[in-house]
N, C-alpha and C positions, 0 to 999 in steps of 0.2 A: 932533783927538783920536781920530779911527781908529784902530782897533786891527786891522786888515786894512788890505790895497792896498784900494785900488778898484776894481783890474780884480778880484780876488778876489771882493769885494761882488757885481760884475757876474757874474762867472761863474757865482755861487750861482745870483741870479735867473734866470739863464738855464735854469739844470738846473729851478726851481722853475716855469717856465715850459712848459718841456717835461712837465713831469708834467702839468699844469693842461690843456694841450693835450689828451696822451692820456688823460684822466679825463673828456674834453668840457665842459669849464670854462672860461669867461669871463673870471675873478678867484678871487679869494681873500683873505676878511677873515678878517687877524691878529688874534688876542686873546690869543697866549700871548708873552710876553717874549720868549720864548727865541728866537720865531720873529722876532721884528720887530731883537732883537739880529743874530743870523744873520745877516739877509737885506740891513738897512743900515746896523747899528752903534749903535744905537737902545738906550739904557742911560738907565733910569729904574724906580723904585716906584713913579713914576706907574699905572702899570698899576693899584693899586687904584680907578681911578674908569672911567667908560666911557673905553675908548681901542682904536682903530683902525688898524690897516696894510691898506691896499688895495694889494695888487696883482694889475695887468692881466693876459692871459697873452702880450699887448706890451710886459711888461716896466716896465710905468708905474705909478709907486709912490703913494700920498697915505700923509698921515697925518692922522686926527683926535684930537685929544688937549687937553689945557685951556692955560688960560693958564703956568701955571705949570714947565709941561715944552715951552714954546715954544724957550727957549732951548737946555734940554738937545737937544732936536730939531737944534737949530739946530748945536750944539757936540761933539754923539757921533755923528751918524748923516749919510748922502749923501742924505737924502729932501729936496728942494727943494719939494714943497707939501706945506707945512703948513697944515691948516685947525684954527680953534680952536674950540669950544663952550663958550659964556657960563657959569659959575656963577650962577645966578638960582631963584630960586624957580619951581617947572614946567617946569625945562629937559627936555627932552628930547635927548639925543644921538643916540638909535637913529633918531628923524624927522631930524636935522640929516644923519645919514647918508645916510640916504638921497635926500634934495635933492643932494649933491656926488653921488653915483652917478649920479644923472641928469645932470646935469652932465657929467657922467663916460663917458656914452654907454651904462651898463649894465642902462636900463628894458630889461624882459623879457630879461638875462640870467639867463645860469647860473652862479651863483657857488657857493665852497665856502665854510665857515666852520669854525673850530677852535673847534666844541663844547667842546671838554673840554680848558678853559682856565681855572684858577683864576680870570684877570683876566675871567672873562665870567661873574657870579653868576648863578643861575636869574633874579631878576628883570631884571635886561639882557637876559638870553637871549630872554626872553619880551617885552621890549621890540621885541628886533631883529627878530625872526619878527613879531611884529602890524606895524610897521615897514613891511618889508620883503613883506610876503602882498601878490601880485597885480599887485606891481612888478617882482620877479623870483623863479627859482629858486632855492631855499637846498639843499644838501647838506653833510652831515656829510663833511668833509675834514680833521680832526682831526689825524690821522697824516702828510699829505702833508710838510712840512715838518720833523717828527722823525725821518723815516726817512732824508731827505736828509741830517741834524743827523749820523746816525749812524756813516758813516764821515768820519771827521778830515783834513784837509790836511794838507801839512807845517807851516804855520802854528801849525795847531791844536794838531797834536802837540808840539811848542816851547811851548806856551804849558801844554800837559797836561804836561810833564815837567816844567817849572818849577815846578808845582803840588804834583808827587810831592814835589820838592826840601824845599818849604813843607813838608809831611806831617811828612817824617824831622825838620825840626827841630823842628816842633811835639815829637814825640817827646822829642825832645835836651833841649831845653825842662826839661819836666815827668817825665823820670826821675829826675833827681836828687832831686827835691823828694818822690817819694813814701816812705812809711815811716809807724813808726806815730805818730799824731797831726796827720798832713798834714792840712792843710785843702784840702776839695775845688776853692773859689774860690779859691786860689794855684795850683792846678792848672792850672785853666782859662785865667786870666789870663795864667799863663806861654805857652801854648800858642797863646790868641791870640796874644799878643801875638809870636812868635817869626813867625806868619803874618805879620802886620803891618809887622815889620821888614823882611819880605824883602822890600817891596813888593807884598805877597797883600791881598786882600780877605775880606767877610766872607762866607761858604758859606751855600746856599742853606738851611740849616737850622742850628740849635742844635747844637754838640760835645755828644754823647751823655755823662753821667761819670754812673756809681751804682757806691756802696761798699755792702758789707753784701748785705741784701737785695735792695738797689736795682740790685746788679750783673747781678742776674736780670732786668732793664729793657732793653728797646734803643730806648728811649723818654726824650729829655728830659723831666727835671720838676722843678718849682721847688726849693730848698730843700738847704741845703749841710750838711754833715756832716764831722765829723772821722774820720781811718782809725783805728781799733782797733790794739793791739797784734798780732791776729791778724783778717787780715780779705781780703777780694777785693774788686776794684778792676777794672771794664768801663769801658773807653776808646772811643769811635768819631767819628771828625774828618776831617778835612780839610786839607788845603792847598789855597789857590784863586789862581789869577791872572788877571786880566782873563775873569772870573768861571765859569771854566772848573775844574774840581775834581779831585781824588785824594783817591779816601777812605783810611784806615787804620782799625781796627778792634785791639784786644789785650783781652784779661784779667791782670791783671797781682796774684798772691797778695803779699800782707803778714804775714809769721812763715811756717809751716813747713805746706805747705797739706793736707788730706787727702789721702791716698792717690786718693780717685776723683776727685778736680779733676785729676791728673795723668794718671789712667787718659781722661777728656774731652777733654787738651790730645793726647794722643796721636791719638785717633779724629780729632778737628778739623783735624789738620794731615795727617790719611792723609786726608780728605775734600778739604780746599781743592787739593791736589795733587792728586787727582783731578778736581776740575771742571777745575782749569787746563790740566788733559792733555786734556781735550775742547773746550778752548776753540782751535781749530783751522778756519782755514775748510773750509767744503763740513759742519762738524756746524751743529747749530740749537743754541741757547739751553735749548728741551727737551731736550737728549740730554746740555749738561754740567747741569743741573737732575738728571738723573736718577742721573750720577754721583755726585753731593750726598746722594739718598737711598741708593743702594744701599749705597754704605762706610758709612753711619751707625748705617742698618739690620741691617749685617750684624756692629756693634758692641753691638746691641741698642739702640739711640738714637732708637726712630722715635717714640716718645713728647716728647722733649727737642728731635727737633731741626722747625726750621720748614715750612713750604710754597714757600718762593720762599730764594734763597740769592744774590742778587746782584741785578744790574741795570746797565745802559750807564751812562757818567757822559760828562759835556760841560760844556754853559753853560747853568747854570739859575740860577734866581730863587727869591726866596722864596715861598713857604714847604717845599718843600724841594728835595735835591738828586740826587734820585733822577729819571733820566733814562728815555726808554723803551728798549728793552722790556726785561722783566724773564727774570731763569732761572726758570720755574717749569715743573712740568710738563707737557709737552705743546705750549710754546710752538716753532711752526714757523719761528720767525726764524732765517734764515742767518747763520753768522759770517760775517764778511768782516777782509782785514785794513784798517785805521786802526782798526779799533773799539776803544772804549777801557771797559773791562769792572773791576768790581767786586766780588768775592766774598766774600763773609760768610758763615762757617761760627758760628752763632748755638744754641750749647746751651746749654738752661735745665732743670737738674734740679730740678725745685720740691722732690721727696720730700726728698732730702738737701741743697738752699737751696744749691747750688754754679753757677754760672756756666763756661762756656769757648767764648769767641769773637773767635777770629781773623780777619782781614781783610785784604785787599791789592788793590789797583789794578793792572791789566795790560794792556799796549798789543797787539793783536792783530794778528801779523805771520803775513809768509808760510808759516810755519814751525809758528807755532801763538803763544801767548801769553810775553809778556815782562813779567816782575813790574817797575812802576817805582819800587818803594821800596826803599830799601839794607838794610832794619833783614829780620832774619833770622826764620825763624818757628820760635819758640820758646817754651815757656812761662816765660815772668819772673816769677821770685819773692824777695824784696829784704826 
């Protein structure tokens, strides 16, 4: 059930080896999904409980993880020792790790660890470090494996454009359906489910839907609503496949919309065409961020419009699908091409309760960036 070669798999570790090297590191324990996906194909929720990827920087993988994702272990991923940790009353995981590292030959190494990994709560955290104190060196290596994440294979990118594909029908989906009286749960349902059909999974976060006031949201929240005769409508989704994503993003009016929701839809689509004109390698992440601000600002929108306008997307997990690093200001990440980038032009006029926020997924090549969704940027009004 690979969803890579295996010389692929290998090749990753080997680049992840080679960092661990020049970082003067040992290993490197996995806590974040994304990284244990990546590295051997390792696809579970399990990650909610303590769960472990060690690898050597010889390339020698473990996993600790429970009984219950023994098999998944066994059936998504190339990791050949699995070690399990009992469900019992007083378990400990973070001491059971650290016995296999001995084992493992890593007393008084240097290892990294992915801090800043949903699947590692403050209380594991502080399990692993008491653990771990005096047995060996821990450093924050967080990033090591997300930066590797961020340029795409040809694989990856086959599996990223399929995703786009998911996107537009989700769209296809749920245009016909809206108008006044739609319910927002038909919406939805359509959209997944058009994912679904095409063989997609489900996206590291909730489809974004608020009518009304709610459109001023770009925040799931419970609780469905029928559309008004006259009303607006924020859409932000996904298509995903082999858990790899494309986002999409619209505002879409219902009846005949104020004048300044169209004067918003204008500014928003001279913005997102501008970060994409800077999404070109040799610029940073800050420099198309600031493209974001300055067309916006110079619309008068610096109030309405956000601090961050995008972010990388790939293979994430729940809870959401926001990859690193993000467009904000200042941030010195280079583009490069594979990179597969996300822009969200996100205004929210509170004064006048209007919404307009466009989105689109773009594959970054040599040349500069390639939108991978068909659908046209427009403001919809139906």
């Amino acid at each position: 059930m690979l969803h890579f070669t295996r010389e692929e798999f290998a090749e990753r570790r080997a680049r992840a080896c080679d960092r661990l090297a020049a970082a003067g590191l040992d290993g490197l324990l996995c806590f974040r999904p994304e990284s244990q996906y990546w590295l051997t194909g390792y696809d579970t929720f399990g990650y909610v409980y303590f769960q472990c990827l060690y690898l050597g920087a010889d390339g020698r993988t473990m996993l600790l993880s429970r009984s219950a994702d023994l098999r998944q272990a066994w059936l998504t991923s190339d990791v050949e020792d699995v070690r399990i940790w009992e469900d019992r009353e007083g378990a400990d995981p973070a001491a059971e790790l650290r016995e296999i590292l001995r084992q493992l030959g890593c007393a008084n190494a240097a290892l990294g660890v992915e801090y800043e990994a949903y699947a590692l709560t403050a209380r594991n955290g502080k399990r692993l470090d008491a653990a771990l104190d005096g047995f060996c060196t821990l450093t924050d290596a967080s990033t090591l494996v997300s930066e590797l994440r961020l340029v795409k294979s040809d694989a990856e990118i086959a599996y990223v454009r399929k995703a786009a594909e998911l996107a537009d029908a989700a769209w296809d989906a749920a245009l016909p359906l809206i108008g006044p009286g739609a319910f927002e749960g038909d919406l939805l349902a359509a959209m997944q489910g058009a994912v679904f059909r095409g063989g997609g999974d489900y996206s590291g976060n909730e489809f974004v839907i608020g009518s009304g006031q709610h459109a001023l949201l770009c925040r799931y929240q419970t609780g469905r609503r029928h559309l008004d005769p006259r009303d607006q409508l924020t859409l932000e989704w996904a298509g995903v496949y082999k858990r790899y994503h494309a986002a999409l993003m619209r505002t879409v009016a219902v009846g005949t919309p104020p004048p300044a929701q169209a004067e918003l839809a204008e500014a928003a689509h001279d913005a997102i065409r501008a970060v994409e004109d800077k999404l070109r390698p040799g610029n940073t992440f800050g420099e198309a961020f600031q493209a974001h601000a300055e067309t916006l600002d110079a619309h008068g929108l610096a109030d309405a419009r956000l601090n961050a306008c995008g972010y990388s997307l790939g293979t994430t997990f729940a809870p959401n699908w926001m990859d690193w690093p993000m467009l904000y200001r200042g941030n010195p990440v280079e583009l490069r091409p594979g990179m597969v980038i996300f822009v969200h032009i996100i205004l929210m006029d509170s004064a006048r309760g209007i919404a307009m926020c466009p989105g689109r997924t773009s594959l970054i090549g040599e040349r500069g960036a390639e939108p991978l969704s068909r659908l046209p940027l427009e403001f919809t009004v139906l």
